[in-house]
Z-matrix of the N, CA and C atoms (Angstrom, degrees):
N
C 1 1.445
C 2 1.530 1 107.89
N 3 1.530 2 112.25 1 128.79
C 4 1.583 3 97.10 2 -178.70
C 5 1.413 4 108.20 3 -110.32
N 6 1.260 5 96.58 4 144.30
C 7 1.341 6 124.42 5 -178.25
C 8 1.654 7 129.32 6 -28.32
N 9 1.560 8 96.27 7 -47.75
C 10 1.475 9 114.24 8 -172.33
C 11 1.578 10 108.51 9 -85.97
N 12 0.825 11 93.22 10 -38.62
C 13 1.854 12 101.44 11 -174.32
C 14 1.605 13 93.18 12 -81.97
N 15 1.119 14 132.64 13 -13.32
C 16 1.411 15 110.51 14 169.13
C 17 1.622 16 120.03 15 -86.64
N 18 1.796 17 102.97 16 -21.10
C 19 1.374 18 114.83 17 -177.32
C 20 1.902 19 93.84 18 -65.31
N 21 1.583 20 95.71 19 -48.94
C 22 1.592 21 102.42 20 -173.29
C 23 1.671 22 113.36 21 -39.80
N 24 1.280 23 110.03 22 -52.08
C 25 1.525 24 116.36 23 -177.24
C 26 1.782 25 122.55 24 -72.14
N 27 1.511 26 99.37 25 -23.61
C 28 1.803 27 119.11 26 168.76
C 29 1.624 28 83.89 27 -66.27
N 30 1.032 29 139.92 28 -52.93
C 31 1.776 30 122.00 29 -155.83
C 32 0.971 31 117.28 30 -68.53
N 33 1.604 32 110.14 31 -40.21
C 34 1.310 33 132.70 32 -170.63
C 35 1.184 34 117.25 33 -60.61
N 36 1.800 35 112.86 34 -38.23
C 37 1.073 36 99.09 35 -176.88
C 38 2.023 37 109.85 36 -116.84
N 39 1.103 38 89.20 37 9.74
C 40 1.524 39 116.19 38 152.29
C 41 1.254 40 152.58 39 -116.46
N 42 1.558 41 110.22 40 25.26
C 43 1.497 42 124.29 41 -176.09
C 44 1.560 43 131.92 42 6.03
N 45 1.803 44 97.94 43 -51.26
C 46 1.430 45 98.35 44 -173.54
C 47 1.449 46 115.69 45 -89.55
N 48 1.175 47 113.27 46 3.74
C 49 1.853 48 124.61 47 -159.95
C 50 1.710 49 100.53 48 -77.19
N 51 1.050 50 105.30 49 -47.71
C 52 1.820 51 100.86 50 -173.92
C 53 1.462 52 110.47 51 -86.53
N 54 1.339 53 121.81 52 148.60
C 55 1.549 54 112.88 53 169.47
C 56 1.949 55 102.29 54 -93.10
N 57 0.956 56 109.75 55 176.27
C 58 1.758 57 109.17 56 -178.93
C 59 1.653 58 99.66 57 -71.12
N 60 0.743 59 123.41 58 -60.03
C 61 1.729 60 134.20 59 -177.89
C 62 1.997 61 96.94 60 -27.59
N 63 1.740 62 109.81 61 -35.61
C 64 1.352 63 105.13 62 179.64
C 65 1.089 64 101.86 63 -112.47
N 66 1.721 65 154.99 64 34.62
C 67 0.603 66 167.28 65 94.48
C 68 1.490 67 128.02 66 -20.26
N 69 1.587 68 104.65 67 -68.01
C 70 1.740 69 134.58 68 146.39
C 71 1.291 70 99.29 69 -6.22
N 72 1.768 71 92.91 70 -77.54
C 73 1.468 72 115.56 71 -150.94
C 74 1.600 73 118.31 72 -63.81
N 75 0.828 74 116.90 73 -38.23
C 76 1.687 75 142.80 74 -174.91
C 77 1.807 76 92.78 75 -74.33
N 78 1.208 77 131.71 76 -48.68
C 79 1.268 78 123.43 77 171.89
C 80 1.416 79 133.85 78 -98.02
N 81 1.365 80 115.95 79 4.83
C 82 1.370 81 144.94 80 139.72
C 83 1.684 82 125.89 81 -40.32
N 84 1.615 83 88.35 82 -70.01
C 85 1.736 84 126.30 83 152.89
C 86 1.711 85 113.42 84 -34.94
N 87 1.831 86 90.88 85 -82.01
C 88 1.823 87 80.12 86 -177.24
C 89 1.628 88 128.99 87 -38.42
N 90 1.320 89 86.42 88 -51.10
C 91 1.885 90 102.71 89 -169.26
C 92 1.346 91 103.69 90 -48.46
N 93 1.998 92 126.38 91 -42.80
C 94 1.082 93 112.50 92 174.46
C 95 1.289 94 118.53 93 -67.37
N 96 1.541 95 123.97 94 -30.90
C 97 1.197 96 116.90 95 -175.71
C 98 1.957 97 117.19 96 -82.66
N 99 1.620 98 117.21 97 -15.25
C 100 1.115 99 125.11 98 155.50
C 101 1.495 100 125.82 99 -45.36
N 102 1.942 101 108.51 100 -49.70
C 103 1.397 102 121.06 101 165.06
C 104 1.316 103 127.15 102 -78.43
N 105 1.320 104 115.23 103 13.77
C 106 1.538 105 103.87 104 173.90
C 107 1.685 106 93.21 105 -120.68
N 108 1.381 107 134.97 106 -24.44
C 109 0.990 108 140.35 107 163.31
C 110 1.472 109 122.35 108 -50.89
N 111 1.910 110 105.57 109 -46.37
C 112 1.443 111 111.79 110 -169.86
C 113 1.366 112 87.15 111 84.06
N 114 1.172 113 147.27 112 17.41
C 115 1.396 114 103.50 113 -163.10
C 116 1.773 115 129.08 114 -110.51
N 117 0.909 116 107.74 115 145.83
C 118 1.895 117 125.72 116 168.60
C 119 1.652 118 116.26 117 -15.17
N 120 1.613 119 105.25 118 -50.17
C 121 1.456 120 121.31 119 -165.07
C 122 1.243 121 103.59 120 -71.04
N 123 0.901 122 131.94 121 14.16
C 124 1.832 123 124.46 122 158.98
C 125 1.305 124 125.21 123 56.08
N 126 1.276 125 118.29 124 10.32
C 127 1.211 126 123.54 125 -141.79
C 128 1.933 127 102.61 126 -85.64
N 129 0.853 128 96.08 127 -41.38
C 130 1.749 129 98.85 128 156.28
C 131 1.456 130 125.48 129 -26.17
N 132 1.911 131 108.91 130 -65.44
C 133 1.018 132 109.30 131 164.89
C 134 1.511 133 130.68 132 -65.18
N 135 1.565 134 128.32 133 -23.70
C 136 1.103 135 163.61 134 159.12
C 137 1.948 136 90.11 135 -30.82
N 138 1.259 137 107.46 136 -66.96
C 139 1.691 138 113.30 137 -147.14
C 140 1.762 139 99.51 138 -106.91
N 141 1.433 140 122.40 139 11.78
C 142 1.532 141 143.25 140 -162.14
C 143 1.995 142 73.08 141 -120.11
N 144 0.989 143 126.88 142 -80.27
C 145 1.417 144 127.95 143 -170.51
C 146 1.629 145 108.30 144 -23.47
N 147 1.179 146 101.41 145 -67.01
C 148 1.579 147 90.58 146 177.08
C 149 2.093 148 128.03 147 -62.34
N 150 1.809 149 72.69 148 -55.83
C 151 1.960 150 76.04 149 161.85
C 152 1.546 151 125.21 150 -30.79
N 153 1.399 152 105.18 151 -46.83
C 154 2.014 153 100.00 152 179.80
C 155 1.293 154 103.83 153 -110.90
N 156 1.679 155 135.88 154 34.77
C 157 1.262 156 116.91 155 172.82
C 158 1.253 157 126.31 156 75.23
N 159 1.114 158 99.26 157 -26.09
C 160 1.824 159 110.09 158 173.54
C 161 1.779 160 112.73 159 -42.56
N 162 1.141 161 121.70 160 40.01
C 163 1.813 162 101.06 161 -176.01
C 164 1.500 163 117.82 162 -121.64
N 165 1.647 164 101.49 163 14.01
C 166 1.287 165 114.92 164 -176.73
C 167 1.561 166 130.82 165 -71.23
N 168 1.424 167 136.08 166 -22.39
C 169 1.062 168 142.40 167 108.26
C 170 1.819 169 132.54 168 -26.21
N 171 1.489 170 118.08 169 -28.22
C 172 1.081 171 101.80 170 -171.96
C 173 1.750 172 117.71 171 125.35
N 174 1.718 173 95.07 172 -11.11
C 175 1.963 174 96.90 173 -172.20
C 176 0.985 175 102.96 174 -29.18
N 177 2.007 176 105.33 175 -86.54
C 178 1.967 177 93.42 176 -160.85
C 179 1.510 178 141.80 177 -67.35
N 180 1.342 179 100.57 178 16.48
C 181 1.331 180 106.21 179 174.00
C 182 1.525 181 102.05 180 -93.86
N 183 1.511 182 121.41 181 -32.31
C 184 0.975 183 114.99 182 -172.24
C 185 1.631 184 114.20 183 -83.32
N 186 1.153 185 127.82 184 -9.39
C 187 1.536 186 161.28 185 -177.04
C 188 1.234 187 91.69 186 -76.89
N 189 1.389 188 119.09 187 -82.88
C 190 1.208 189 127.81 188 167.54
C 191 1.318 190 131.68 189 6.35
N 192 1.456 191 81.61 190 -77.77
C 193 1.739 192 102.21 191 -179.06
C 194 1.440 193 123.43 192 -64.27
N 195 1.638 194 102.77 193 -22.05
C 196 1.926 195 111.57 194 -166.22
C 197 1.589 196 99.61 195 -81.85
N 198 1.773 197 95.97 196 -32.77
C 199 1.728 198 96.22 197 173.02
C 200 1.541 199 124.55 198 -61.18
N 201 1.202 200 110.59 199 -53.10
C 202 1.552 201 118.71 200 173.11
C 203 1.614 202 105.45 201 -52.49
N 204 1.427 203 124.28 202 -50.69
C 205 1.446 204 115.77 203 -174.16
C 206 1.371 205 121.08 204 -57.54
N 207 1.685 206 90.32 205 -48.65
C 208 2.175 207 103.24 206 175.78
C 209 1.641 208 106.35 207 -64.48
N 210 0.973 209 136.98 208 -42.97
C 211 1.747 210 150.67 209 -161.68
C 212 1.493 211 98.80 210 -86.23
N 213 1.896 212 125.38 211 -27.92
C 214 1.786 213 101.07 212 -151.25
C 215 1.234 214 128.63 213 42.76
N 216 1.047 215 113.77 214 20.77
C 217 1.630 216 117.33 215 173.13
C 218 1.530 217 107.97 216 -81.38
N 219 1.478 218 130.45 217 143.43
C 220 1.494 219 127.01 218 162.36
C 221 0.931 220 119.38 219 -76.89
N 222 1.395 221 139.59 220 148.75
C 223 1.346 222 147.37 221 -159.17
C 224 1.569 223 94.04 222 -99.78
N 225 1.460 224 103.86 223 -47.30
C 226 1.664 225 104.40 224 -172.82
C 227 1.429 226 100.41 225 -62.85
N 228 1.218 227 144.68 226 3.04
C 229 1.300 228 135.50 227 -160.63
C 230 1.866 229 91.81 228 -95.62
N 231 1.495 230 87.76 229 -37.65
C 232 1.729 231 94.72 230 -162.62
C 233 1.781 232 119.91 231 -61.14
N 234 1.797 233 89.08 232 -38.77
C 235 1.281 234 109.53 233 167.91
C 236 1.565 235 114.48 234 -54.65
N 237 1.154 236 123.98 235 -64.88
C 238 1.230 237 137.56 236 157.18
C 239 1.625 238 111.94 237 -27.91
N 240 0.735 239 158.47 238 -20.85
C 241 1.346 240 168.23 239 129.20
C 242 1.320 241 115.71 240 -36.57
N 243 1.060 242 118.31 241 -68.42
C 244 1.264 243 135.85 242 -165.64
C 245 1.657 244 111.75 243 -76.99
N 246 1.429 245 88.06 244 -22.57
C 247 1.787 246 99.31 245 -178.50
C 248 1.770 247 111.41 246 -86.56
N 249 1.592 248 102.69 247 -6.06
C 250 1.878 249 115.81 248 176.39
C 251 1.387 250 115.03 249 -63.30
């Protein structure tokens, strides 16, 4: 389960819970952990979407989704997590 994309989905469905400063941080984080991975799951851009406001079109949902497809990971799993 990764870390960032779960913070991503805590915002989402908790707007007021993070301040930006952990927002920053969490997409600061991915990108390093995107570049040492190389990896596909986008998840950088995923947790950068919220960081600059960018979600007005739809980014992290659409982020979202490229992660779960590239990863096979369940989304409901994540929810489920977060719901413990």
């Amino acid at each position: 389960m990764n870390k960032h994309i779960l913070l991503v989905i805590d915002h989402q469905l908790n707007p007021d819970k993070y301040t930006k400063a952990q927002l920053e941080d969490n997409a600061l984080a991915a990108y390093v952990a995107d570049a040492a991975y190389d990896a596909a799951s986008h998840v950088s851009v995923c947790a950068n979407a919220y960081y600059y406001d960018d979600d007005d079109d739809g980014d992290v949902e659409y982020w979202l989704n490229e992660y779960f497809e590239r990863s096979g990971e369940n989304k409901d799993d994540y929810i489920m997590e977060l719901n413990k």
